[in-house]
C-alpha positions in Angstrom: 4.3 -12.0 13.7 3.6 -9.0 15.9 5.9 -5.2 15.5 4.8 -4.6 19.0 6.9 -1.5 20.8 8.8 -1.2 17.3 6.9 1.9 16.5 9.3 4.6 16.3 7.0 7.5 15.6 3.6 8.2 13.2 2.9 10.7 10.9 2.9 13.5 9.6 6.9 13.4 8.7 8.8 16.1 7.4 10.4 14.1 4.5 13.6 15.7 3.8 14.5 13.6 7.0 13.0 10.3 6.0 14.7 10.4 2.5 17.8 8.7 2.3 18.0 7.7 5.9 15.2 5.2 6.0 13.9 1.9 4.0 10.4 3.0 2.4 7.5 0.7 1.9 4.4 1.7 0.3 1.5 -1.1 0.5 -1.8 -0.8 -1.4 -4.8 -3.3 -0.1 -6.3 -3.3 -3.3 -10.2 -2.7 -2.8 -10.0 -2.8 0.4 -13.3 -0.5 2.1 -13.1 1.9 4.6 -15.9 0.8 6.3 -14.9 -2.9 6.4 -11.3 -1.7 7.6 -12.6 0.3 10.5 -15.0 -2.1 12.0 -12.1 -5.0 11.9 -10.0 -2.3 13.6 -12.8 -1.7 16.6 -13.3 -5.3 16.7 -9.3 -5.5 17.7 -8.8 -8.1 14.6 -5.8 -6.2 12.9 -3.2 -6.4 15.6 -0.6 -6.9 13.1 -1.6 -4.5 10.3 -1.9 -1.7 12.7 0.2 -1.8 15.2 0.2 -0.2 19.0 -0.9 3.6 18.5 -1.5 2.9 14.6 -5.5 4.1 13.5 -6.9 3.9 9.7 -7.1 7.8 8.6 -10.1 8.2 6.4 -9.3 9.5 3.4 -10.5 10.1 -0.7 -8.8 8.1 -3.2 -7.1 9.7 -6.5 -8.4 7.4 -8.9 -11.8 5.0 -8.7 -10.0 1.8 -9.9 -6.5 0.4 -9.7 -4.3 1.7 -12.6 -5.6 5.4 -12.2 -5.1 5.3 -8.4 -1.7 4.1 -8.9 -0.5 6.2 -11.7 -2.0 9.0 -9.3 0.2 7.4 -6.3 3.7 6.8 -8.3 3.0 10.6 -8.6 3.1 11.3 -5.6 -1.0 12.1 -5.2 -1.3 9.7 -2.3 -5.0 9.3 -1.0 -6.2 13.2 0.3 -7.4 13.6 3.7 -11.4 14.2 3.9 -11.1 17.2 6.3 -11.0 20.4 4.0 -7.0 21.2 2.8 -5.2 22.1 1.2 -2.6 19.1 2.3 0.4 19.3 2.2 1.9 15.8 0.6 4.8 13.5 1.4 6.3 13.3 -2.0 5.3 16.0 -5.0 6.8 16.1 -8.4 8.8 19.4 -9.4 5.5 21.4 -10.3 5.2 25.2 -10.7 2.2 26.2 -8.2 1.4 23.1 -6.7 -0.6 24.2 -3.9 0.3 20.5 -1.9 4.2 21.0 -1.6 5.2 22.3 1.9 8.3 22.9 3.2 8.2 18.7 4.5 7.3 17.4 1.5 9.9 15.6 -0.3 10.3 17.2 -4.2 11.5 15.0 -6.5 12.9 16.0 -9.8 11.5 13.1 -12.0 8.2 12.3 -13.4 7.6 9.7 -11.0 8.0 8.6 -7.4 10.4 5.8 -8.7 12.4 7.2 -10.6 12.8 10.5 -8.2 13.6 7.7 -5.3 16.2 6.2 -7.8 18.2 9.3 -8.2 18.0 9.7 -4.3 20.0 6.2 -4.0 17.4 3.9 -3.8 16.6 0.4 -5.0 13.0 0.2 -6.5 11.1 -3.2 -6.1 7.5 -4.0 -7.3 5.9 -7.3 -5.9 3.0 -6.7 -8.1 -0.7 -8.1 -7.7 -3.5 -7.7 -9.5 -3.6 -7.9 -13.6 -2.4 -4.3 -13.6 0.7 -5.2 -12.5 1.4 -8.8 -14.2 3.8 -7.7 -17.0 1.3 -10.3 -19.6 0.5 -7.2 -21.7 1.8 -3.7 -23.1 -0.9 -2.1 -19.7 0.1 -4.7 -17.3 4.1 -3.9 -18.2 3.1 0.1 -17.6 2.9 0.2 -13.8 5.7 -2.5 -13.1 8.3 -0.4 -15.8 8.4 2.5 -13.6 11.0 0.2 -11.0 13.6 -1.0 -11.5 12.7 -4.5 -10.7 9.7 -5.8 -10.7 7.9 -9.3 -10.1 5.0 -10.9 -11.0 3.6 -15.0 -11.3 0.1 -16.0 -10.7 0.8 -17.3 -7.5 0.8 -13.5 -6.7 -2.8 -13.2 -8.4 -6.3 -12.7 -7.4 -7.3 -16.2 -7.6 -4.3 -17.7 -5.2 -5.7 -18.0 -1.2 -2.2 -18.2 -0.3 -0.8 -14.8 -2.5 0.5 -12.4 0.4 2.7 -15.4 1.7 4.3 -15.6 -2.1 4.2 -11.6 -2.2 6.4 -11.9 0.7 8.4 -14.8 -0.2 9.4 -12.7 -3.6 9.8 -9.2 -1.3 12.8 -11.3 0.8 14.4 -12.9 -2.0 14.7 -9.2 -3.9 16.1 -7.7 -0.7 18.3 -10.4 0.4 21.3 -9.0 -0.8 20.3 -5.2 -0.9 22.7 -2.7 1.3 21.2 0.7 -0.6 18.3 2.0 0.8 14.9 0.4 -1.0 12.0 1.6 -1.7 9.4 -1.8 -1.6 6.0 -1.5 -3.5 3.6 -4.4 -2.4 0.0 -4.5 -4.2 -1.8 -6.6 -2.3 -4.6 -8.4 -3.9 -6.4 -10.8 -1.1 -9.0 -8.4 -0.9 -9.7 -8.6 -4.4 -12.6 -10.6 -6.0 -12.7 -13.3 -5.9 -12.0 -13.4 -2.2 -14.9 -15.9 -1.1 -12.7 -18.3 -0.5 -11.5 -16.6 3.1 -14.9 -17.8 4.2 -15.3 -21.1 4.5 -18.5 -22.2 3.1 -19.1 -18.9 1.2 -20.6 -19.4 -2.2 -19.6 -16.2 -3.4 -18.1 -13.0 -2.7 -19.5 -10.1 -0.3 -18.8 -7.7 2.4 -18.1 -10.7 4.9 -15.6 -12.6 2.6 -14.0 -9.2 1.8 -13.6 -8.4 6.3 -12.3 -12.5 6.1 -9.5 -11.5 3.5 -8.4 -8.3 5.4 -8.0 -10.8 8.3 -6.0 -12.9 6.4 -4.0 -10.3 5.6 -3.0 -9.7 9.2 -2.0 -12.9 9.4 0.8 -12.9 7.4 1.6 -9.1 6.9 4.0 -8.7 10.5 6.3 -11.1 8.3 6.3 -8.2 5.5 7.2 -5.4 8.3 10.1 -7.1 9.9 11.7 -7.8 6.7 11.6 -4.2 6.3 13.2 -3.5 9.3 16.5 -5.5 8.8 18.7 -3.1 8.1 17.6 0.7 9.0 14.6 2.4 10.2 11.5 2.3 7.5 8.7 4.3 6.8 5.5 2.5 6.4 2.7 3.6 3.9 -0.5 1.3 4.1 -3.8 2.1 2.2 -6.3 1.1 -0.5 -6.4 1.9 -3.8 -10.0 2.4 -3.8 -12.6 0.5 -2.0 -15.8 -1.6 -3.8 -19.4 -2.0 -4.3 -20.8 -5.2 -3.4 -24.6 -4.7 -4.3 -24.9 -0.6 -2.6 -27.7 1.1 -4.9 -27.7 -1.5 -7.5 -23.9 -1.7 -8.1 -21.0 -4.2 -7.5 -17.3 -3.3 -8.4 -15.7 -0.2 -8.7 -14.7 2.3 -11.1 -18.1 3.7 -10.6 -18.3 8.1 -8.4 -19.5 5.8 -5.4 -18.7 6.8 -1.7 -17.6 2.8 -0.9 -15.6 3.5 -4.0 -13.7 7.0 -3.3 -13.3 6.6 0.9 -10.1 4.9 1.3 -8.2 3.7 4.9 -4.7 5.0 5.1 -1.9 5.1 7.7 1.3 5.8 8.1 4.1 5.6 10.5 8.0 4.4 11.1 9.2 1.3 12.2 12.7 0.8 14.3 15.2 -0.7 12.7 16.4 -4.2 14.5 19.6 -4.1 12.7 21.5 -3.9 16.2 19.6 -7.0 17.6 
């Protein structure tokens, strides 16, 4: 499912507009590579992901595995442009000093993102993905806590071929009913190891598998963005987390001060609403 001539505008925004007006919705590609997201983009194979004027930004990550990048992110430390700042952010925490707050960044009195975009009149959602995020354990409730609802099931997992489509089977459900503005968080975990089987025949994971799950990904995500365009305009936020290693200089995973590790794709931009349609 295609958004094509539903952009309505891309970055930067001055936020003190967005706020309130529009639907926001924040998705994280968890381990998803920069390099692996460009070439796909060249190749023309993410017409859906990005649509018509959309490009990946390259960009550092706050944090070299998932729960540090997020806590960074429900901060308001979204991934930091690699071209010298400083950079002015979207959303920033009431801080004294913060070099990053301009005058369109949208300052939240709260300790989170969340919780600031809850006292603005929004509806937090987490469709969670990855074990960070599967409310099993004291960590895995940590990230999820910080909304005021939040989902997990294993169909949603790492291990599930199928776990966007249930991401965004659980996304529609939540916002059937909603008429507040929401905020949507989606961590997506198809990219995620394991992800060999994207490739048929693969015997295990690596930097093919990993391109073959992004693709999947724009398969099903078009789905995700017209949801999110029901009601009133919304602002999009895609990016990784952090990217991985599979075998650069001896190493395989993340969590590790690697450059396939820290370089991040990000975009952003703002979808028409269809509500009049």
């Amino acid at each position: 499912m295609a958004v094509t001539g539903d952009i309505a505008a891309s970055g930067p925004f001055d936020m003190n507009g967005i706020v309130g007006s529009h639907d926001i919705l924040l998705v994280t590609l968890d381990t998803l590579r920069y390099d692996v997201a460009v070439a796909l983009e060249a190749a023309g194979s993410l017409p859906n992901l990005l649509p018509p004027g959309v490009s990946w930004e390259r960009r550092h990550s706050p944090g070299s595995f998932t729960y540090a990048a997020h806590a960074a992110m429900f901060a308001g430390f979204l991934p930091t442009p690699v071209t010298p700042g400083p950079h002015h952010r979207l959303f920033a925490a009431a801080f004294p000093g913060s070099e990053t707050t301009g005058g369109r960044t949208w300052v939240f009195d709260a300790p989170d993102l969340p919780a600031g975009l809850a006292r603005a009149g929004y509806h937090t959602v987490c469709v969670g993905g990855v074990g960070f995020f599967n409310k099993l354990t004291p960590l895995g409730s940590a990230l999820p806590s910080l909304f005021a609802e939040s989902h997990w099931e294993p169909a949603f997992g790492v291990t599930n071929p199928s776990s966007l489509e249930r991401q965004i089977d659980r996304a529609e459900e939540a916002l059937a009913e909603r008429r507040e503005p929401v905020f949507l968080f989606v961590n997506v975990s198809a990219l995620h190891q394991p992800n060999h089987f994207y490739l048929p025949g693969a015997a295990g994971d690596s930097l093919e598998s990993h391109a073959a799950a992004l693709r999947y990904v724009d398969r099903h995500i078009g789905r995700l963005y017209a949801l999110m365009r029901r009601r009133r305009p919304c602002l999009v936020i895609v990016c990784s987390d952090h990217g991985t290693a599979y075998g650069e200089d001896g190493h395989v995973g993340h969590r590790i001060g690697h450059e396939v590790v820290w370089t991040v794709p990000y975009t952003e931009f703002v979808l028409e609403s269809n509500a009049a349609l």
